[in-house]
C-alpha positions as CSV (number, residue, x, y, z in Angstrom):
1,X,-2.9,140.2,169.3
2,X,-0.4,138.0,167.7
3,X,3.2,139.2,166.5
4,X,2.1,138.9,162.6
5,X,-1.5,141.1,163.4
6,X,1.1,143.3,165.4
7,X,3.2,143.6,162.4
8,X,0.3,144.0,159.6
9,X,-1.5,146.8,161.9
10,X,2.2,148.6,161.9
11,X,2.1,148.5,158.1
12,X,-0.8,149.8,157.7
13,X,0.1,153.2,159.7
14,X,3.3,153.5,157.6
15,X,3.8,156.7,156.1
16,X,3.1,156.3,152.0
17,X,7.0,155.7,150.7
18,X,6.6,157.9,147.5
19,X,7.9,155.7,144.5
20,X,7.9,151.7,144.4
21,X,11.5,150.3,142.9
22,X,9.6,149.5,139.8
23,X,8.3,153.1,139.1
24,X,11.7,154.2,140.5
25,X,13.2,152.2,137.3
26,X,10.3,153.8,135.1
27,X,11.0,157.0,135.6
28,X,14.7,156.3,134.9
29,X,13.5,155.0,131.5
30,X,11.0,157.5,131.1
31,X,13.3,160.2,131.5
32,X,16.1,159.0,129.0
33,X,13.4,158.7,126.4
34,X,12.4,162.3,126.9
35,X,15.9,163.3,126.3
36,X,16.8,161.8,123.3
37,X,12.8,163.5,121.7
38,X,14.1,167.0,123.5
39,X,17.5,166.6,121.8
40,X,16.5,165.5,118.7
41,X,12.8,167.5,118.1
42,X,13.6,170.7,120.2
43,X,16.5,171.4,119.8
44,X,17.6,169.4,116.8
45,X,14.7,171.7,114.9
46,X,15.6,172.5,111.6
47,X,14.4,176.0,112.5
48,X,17.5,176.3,114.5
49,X,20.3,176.0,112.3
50,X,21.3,177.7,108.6
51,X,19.2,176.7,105.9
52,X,17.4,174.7,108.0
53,X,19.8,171.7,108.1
54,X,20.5,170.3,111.5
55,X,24.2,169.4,109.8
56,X,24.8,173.0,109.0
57,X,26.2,175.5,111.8
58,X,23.2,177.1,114.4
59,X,21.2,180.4,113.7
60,X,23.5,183.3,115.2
61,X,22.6,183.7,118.9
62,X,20.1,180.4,118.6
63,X,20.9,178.7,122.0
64,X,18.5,175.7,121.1
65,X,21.1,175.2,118.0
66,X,24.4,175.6,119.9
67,X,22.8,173.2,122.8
68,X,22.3,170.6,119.7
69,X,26.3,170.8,118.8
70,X,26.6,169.2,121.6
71,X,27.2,166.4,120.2
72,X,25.5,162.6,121.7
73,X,26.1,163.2,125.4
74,X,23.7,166.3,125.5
75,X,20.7,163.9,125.8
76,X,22.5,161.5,128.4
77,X,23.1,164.8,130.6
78,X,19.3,166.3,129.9
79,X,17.8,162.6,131.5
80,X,20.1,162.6,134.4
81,X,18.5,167.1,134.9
82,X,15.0,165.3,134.4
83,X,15.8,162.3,136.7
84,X,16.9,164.7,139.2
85,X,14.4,167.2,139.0
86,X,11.7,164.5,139.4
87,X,13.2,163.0,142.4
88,X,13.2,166.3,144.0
89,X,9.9,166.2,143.8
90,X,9.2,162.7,144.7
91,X,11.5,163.2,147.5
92,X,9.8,166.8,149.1
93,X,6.5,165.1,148.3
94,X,6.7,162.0,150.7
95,X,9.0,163.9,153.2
96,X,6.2,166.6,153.9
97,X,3.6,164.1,154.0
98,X,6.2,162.0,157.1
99,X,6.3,165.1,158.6
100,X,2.7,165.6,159.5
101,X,0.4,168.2,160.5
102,X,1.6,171.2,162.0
103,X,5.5,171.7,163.4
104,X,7.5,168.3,165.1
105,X,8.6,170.3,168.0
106,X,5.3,171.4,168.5
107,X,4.1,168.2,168.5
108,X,6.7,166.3,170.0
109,X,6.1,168.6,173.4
110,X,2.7,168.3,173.5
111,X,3.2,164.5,173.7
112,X,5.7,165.4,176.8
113,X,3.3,167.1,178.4
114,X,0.6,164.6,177.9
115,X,2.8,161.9,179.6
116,X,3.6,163.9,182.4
117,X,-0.6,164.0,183.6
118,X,-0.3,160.8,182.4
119,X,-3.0,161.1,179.7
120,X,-2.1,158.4,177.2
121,X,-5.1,158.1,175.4
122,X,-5.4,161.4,174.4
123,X,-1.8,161.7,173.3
124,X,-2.8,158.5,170.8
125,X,-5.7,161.1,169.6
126,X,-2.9,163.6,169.1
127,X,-0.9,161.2,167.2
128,X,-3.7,160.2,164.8
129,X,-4.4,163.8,164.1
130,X,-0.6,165.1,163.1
131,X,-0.4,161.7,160.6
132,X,3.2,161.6,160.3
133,X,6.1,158.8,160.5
134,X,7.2,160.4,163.9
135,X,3.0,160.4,164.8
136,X,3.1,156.3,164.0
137,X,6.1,155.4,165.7
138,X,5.2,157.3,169.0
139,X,1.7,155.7,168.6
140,X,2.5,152.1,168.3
141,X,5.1,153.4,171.4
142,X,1.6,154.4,173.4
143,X,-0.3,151.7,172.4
144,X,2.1,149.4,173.9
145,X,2.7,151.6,176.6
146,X,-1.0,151.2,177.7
147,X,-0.6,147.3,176.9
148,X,1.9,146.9,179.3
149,X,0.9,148.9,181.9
150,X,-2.0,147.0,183.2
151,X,0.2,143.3,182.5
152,X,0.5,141.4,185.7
153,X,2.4,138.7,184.0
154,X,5.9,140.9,183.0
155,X,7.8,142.4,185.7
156,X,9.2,146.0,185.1
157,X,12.1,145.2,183.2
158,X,10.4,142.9,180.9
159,X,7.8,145.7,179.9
160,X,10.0,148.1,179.8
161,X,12.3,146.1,176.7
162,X,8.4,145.2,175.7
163,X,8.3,148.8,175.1
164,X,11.8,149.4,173.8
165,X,11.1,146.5,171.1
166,X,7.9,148.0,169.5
167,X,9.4,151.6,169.4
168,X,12.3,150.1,167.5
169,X,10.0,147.9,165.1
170,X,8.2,151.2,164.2
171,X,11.2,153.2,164.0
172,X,12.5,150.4,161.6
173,X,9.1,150.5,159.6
174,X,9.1,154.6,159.3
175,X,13.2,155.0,158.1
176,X,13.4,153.0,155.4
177,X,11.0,155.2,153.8
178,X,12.4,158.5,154.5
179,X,15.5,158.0,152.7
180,X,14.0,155.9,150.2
181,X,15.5,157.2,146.5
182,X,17.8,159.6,148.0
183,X,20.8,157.2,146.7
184,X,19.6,158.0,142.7
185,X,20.1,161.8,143.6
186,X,23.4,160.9,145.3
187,X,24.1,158.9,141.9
188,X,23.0,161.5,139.4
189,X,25.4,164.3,141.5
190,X,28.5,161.7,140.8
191,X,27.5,160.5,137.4
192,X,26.3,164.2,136.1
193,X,30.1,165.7,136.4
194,X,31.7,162.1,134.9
195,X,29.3,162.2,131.7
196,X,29.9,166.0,131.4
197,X,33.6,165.2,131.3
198,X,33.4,162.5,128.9
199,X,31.4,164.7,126.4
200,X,33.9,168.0,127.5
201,X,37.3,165.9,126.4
202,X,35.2,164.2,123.2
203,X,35.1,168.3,122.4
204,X,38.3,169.2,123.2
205,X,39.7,166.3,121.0
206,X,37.8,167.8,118.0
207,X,38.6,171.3,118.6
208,X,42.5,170.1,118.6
209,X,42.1,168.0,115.5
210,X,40.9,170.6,113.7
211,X,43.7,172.9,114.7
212,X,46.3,170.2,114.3
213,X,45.6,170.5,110.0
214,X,47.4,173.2,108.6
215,X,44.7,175.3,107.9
216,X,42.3,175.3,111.3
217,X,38.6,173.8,109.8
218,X,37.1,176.6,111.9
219,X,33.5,175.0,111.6
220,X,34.8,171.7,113.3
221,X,36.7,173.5,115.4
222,X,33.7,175.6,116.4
223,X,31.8,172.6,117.0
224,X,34.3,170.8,119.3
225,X,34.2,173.9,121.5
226,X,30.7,173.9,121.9
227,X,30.6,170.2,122.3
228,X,33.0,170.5,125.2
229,X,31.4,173.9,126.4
230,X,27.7,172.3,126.6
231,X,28.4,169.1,127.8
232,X,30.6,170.6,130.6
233,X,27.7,173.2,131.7
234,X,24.6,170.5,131.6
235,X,27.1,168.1,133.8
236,X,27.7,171.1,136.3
237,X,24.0,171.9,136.3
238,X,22.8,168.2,137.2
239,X,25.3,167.8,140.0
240,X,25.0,170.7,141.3
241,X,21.2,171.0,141.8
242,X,21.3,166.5,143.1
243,X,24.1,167.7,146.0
244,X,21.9,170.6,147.4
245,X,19.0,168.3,147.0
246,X,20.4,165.8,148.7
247,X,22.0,167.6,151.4
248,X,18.6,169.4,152.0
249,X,16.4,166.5,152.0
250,X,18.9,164.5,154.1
251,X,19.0,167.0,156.9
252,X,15.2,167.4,157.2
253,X,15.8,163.1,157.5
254,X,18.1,164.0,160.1
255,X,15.8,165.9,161.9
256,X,12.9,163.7,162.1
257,X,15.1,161.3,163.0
258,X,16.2,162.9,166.1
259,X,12.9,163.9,166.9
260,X,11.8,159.7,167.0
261,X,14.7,159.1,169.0
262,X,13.6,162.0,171.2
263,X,10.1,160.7,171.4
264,X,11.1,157.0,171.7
265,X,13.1,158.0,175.2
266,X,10.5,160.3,176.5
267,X,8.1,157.3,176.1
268,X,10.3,155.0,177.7
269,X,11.9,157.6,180.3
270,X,8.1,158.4,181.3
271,X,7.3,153.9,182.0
272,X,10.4,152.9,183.5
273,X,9.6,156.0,186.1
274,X,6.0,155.5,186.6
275,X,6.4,151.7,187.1
């Protein structure tokens, strides 16, 4: 089998890497859209505010309403929850489907033990039955494993960095993917608290320009509070839930990580000892 057929048959056992860069962008687009029709239909509903005039002051206790006196920034801030929120997803999606069938540690044992009575070909069989990225790198490992073996040509050492070479070819096939999209939530988290900001000091500068003529307008003062009171909770909200979602999907990365690298040296412990 040449390198390229060797590359192509790799490929094909990668792990599915959730959204393409092109739906990635999508979404993104997608998701501003929706905010702007949420701020300006839901809760810019006339139904919200006195006399039904969007212009006029909110229904007492109509959240919807107060959300709306939020000013322009509101639907900026509700995209970046949406964007977030569906890259959660995305994210816990494709990450259960790299983990496989069934627990890693389970898994990666079982393939221990299989080296150890030296049965290779059924440890490939247990690969192709958990499906995961660590599954498809410790396949291709095996598969080489058994390639090598029986190859009169290569002395020990040369099979051995055979061996080492396709575990890191797969390894650098699976990765990629795993962390694929984590950088938007890692965005939104930093972006979420600045935009929130932005709209919080657009508020405050009302509020204080109402106050500053002699007689306090108290309905644009009212309104500059809320401005700077919404903007400042929706930014908090959005970077809040992105860090714990991407501190939680970056540890379960870390794990499966480890567990390759476990499985990569077992595999090449197991050769370089048998040969």
């Amino acid at each position: 089998m040449t390198k390229t057929q060797k590359t192509t048959a790799l490929k094909k056992q990668k792990t599915s890497g959730g959204f393409s860069s092109l739906m990635a962008i999508l979404t993104i687009v997608i998701s501003l859209i929706a905010g702007v029709l949420i701020f300006k239909y839901i809760f810019g509903d006339p139904g919200n505010f006195v006399d039904n005039d969007p212009n006029a002051e909110p229904i007492d206790g109509n959240l919807m309403g107060t959300v709306y006196k939020g000013g322009f920034i509101v639907p900026i801030l509700v995209a970046i929850n949406i964007i977030i929120i569906i890259f959660s997803i995305e994210r816990f999606v494709t990450l259960s489907m790299a983990k496989g069938r069934g627990r890693i540690d389970s898994f990666v044992g079982k393939i221990k033990d299989l080296l150890a009575s030296k049965q290779i070909d059924t440890a490939i069989a247990e690969c192709d039955k958990q499906r995961g990225s660590l599954a498809n790198v410790v396949r291709a490992g095996l598969e080489k494993y058994s390639h090598v073996q029986g190859d009169a040509g290569m002395n020990k050492e040369q099979k051995v960095e055979s061996l080492k070479k396709e575990l890191e070819e797969a390894t650098s096939l699976e990765l990629p993917m795993l962390s694929k999209n984590l950088v938007i939530l890692s965005t939104c988290a930093s972006i979420a608290t600045l935009i929130g900001l932005i709209g919080t000091v657009m508020g405050m500068i009302k509020s204080f320009a109402a106050m500053s003529q002699g007689a306090p307008d108290t309905a644009q003062l009212a309104t500059g509070i809320s401005e700077a009171l919404i903007n400042t909770f929706f930014g908090i909200m959005g970077s809040t839930i992105a860090i714990i979602m991407y501190n939680f999907f970056s540890t379960k990365i870390d794990s499966m990580t480890y567990s390759i690298d476990e499985a990569s040296f077992t595999i090449v412990q197991d050769f370089s000892s048998s040969n």
